[in-house]
C-alpha positions in Angstrom: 4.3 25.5 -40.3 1.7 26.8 -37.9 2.5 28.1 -34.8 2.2 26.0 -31.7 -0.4 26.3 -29.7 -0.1 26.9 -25.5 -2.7 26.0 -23.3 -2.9 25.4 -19.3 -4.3 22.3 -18.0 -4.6 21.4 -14.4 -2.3 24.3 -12.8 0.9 23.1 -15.7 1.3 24.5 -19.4 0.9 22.6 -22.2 1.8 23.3 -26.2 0.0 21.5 -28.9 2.6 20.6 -32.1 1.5 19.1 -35.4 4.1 16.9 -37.2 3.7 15.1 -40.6 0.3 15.5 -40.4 -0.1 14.0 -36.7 -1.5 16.1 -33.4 0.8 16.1 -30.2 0.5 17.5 -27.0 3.7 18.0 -24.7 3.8 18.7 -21.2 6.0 22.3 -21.0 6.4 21.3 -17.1 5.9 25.2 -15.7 3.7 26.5 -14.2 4.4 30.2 -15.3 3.3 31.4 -18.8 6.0 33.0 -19.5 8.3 30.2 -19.1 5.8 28.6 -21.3 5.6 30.8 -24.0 10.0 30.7 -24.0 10.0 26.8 -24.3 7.2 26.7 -27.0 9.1 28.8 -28.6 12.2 26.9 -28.4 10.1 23.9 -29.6 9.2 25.7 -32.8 12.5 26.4 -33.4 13.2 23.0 -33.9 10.6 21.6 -35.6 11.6 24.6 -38.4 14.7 23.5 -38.1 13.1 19.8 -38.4 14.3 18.5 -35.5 12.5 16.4 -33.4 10.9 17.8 -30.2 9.7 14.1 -29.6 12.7 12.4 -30.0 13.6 9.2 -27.3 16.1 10.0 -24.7 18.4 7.7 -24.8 18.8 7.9 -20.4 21.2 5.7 -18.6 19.6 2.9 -16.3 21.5 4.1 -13.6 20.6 7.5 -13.5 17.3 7.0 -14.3 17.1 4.7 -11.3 18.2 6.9 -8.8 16.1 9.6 -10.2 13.2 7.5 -9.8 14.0 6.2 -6.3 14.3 9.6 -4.9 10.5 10.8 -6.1 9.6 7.7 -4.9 10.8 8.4 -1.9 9.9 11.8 -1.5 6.2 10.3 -2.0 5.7 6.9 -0.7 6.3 5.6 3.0 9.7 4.0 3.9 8.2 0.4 3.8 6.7 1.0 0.5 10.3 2.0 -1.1 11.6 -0.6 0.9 9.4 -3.5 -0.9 9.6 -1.7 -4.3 13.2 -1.2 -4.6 14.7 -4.9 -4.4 12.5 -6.0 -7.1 12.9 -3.1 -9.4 16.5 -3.5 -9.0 16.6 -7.0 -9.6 14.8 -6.6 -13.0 17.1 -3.8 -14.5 20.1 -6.3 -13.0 18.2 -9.5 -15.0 17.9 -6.9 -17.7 21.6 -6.2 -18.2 20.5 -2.6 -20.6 22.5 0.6 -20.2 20.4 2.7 -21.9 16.5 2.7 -20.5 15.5 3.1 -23.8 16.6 -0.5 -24.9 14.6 -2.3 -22.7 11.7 -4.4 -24.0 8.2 -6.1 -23.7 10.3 -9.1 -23.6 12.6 -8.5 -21.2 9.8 -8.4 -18.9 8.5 -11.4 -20.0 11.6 -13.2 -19.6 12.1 -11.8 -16.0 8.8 -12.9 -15.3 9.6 -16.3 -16.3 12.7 -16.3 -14.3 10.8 -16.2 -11.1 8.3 -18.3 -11.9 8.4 -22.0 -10.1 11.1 -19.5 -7.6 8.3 -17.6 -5.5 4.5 -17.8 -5.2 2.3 -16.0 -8.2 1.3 -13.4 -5.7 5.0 -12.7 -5.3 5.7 -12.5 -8.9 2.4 -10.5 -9.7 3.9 -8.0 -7.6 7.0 -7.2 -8.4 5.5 -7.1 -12.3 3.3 -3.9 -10.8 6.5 -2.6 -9.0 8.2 -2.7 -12.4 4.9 -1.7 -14.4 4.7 1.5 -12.3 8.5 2.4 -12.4 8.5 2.2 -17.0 4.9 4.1 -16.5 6.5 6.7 -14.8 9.5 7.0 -17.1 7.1 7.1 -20.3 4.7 10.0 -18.2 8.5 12.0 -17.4 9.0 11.3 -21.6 12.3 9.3 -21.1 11.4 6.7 -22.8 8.3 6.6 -25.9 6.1 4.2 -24.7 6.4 2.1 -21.6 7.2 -1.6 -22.6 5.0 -2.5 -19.3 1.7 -1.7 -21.5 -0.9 -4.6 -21.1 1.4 -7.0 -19.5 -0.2 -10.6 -18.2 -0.3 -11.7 -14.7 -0.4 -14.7 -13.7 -3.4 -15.9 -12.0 -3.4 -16.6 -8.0 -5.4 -19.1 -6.1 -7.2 -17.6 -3.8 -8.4 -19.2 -1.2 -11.0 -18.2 1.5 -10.6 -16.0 4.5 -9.5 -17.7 7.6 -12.3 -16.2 10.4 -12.3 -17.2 13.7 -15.4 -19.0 14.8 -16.6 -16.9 18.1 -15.6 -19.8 20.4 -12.0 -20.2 18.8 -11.9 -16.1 19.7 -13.0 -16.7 23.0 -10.0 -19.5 23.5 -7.6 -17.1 21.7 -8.6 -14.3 24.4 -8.6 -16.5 27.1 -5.3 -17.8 26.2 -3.3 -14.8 25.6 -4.2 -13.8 29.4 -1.2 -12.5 31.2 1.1 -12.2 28.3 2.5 -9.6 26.5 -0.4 -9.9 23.5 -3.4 -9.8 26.4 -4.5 -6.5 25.0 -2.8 -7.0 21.1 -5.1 -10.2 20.7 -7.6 -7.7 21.3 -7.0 -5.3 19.6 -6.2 -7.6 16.1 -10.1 -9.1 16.7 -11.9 -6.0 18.1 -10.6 -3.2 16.0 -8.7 -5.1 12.8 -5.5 -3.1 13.2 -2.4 -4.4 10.9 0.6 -6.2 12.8 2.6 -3.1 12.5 -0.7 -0.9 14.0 -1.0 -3.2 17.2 2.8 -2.9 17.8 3.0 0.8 18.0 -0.6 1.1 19.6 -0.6 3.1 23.1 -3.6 3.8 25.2 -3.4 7.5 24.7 -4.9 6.6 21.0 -8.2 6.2 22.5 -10.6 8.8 22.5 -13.2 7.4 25.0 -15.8 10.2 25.3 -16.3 9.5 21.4 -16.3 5.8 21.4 -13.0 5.8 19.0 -9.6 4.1 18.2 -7.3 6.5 15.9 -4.6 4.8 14.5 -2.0 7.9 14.0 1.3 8.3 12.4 4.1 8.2 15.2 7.0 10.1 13.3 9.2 10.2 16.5 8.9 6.5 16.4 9.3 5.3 13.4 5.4 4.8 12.3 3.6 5.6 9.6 0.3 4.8 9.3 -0.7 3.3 5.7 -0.6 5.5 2.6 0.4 8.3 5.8 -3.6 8.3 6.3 -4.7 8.7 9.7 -7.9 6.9 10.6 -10.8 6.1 13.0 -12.4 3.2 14.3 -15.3 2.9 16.2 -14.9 0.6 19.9 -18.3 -0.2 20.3 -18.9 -3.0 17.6 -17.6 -5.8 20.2 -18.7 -5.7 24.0 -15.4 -7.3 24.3 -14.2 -4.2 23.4 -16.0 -2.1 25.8 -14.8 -4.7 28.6 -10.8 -3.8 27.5 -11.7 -0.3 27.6 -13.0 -0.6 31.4 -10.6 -2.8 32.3 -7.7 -0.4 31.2 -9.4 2.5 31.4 -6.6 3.6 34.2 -3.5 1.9 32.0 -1.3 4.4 30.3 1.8 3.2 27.9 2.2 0.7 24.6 -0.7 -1.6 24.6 1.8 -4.6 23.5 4.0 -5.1 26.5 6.6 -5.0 26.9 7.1 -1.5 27.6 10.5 -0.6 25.7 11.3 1.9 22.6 12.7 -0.5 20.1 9.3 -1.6 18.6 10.7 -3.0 16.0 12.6 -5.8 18.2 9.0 -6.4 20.3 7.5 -6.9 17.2 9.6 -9.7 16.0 9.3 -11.1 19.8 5.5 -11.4 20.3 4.3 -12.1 16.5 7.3 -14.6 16.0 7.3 -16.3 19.2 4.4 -15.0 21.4 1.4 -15.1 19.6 2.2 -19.0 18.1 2.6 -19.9 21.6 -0.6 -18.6 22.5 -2.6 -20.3 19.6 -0.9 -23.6 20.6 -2.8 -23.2 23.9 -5.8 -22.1 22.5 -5.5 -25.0 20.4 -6.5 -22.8 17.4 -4.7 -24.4 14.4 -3.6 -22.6 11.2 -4.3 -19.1 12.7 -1.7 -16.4 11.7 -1.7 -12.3 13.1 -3.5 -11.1 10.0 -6.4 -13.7 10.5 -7.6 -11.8 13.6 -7.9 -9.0 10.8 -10.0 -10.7 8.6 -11.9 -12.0 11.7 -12.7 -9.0 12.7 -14.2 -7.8 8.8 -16.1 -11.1 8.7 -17.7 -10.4 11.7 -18.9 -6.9 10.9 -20.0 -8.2 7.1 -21.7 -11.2 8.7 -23.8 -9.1 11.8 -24.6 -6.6 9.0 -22.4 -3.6 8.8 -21.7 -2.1 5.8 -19.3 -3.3 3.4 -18.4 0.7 2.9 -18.0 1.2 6.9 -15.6 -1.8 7.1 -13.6 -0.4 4.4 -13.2 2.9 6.7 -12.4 0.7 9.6 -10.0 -1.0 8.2 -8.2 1.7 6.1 -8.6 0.3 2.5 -8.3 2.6 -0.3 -11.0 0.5 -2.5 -14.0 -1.7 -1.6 -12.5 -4.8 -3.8 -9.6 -5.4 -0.8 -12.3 -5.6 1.5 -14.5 -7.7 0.1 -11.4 -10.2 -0.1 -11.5 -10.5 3.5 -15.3 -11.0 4.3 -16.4 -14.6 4.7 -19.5 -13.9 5.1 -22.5 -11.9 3.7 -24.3 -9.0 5.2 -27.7 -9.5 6.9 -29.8 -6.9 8.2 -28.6 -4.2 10.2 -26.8 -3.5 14.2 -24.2 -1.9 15.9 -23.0 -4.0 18.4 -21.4 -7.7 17.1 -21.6 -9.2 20.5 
């Protein structure tokens, strides 16, 4: 039988086997050669022995789970492990398997079936991708020979259009959210697109005035993370709005949402749960939501002419499809300033 061959790919060792005929390449997961060399070797061994090298690992559910959960941890932000575990979970529970080997193409089918008419498609669609990435991951770690998740149908969403604020429902909105605790949020969401979570934790010290920039940062000491732990920068000088906040505060030190207290969390649930649909009610801005002030702020950069790539930036996507999801309207020539 020939010998196995080792090879180094992208820092890791590798070792080529041919079996009945059939090329396979095995990850030897070292990055010393001599390590490599010793578990080739091994590997030969059984294959004279005719063993199989490749054989299934018939790994418990359980311990596979809480292997997975603690990479995923080690590499994904709090809230992200947070929304991924419960459906994950829920599957392998719906499931009923011991052995991760067992499970099936159509035991996702079925789960996927269970929740359908129970939450919305968007709902479902993602905990499929939760559940598509945790059985990818076991086949790339070769617990399991294939992952059952392979090809799997979503089902399709309706999507419907961006809510963007007209310029005179942004100018009630403003208007209206004077002298509360979102005077400066309300702001913030329409002049610089920052997530709910962004606005809560934003302090004026994240301006950097003598470069016309907004950094959302992560706040470890606080308990925020920025998304995907990516720092970014946005330009201030797309609204004159903006420019007006900046002068207005350009003395005000402290949490830009008041009020001024540690647990953000608890603020958090106070002005976007009961603050912010007070002030819409007075603005008389119907159907208007926290996020909308997002999207406003992307349709109003698309639709004054900014790049579709420079929105991206501002508003922290990792690919140009997202954003384009929240732009109601088309680009047209080229400026700086919105208004």
């Amino acid at each position: 039988m020939p010998r196995p061959t080792v090879y180094r790919r992208n820092g890791l060792y590798y070792v080529n086997f041919v079996r009945a005929g059939k090329r396979y390449r095995k990850s030897l997961d070292t990055d010393d050669q001599t390590e490599a060399d010793r578990r080739a070797l091994a590997f030969a061994v059984e294959l004279e022995q005719e063993k199989d090298p490749f054989r299934r690992r018939t790994y418990p559910v359980e311990d596979f789970l809480g292997e997975y959960l603690t990479w995923y941890e080690a590499n994904h932000t709090p809230k992200s492990l947070s929304s991924m575990e419960g459906p994950v979970r829920s599957f392998f529970r719906y499931v009923g398997k011991e052995k991760l080997g067992d499970v099936t193409r159509r035991d996702i089918d079925g789960f996927k079936a269970s929740r359908i008419g129970e939450v919305a498609p968007a709902t479902v669609n993602g905990e499929l991708r939760d559940i598509r990435a945790c059985l990818n991951w076991a086949e790339r770690k070769e617990y399991i020979d294939e992952s059952p998740a392979r090809g799997i149908e979503f089902l399709k969403e309706a999507r419907n259009p961006p809510r963007a604020l007209s310029r005179d429902e942004m100018g009630r909105l403003v208007a209206a959210a004077r002298g509360t605790d979102l005077d400066v949020g309300i702001r913030l969401g329409l002049y610089l697109g920052l997530r709910r979570n962004e606005l809560t934790y934003a302090e004026f010290s994240d301006f950097r005035r003598e470069d016309n920039l907004y950094v959302v940062r992560n706040k470890v000491e606080h308990g925020f993370t920025a998304k995907s732990f990516e720092a970014r920068s946005i330009p201030t000088t797309y609204f004159t709005g903006m420019q007006e906040l900046l002068y207005e505060h350009q003395e005000t030190t402290g949490w830009c949402i008041r009020p001024q207290e540690a647990d953000r969390r608890k603020v958090y649930n106070t002005v976007f749960n009961k603050v912010f649909p007070a002030v819409a009610r007075e603005a008389k801005v119907e159907d208007v939501t926290p996020h909308d002030l997002r999207k406003t702020f992307a349709s109003q950069l698309a639709s004054a002419g900014v790049s579709p790539w420079e929105i991206r930036d501002a508003l922290g996507h990792s690919t140009l499809a997202t954003t384009m999801r929240y732009v109601a309207f088309l680009p047209r020539g080229t400026t700086r300033t919105v208004f």
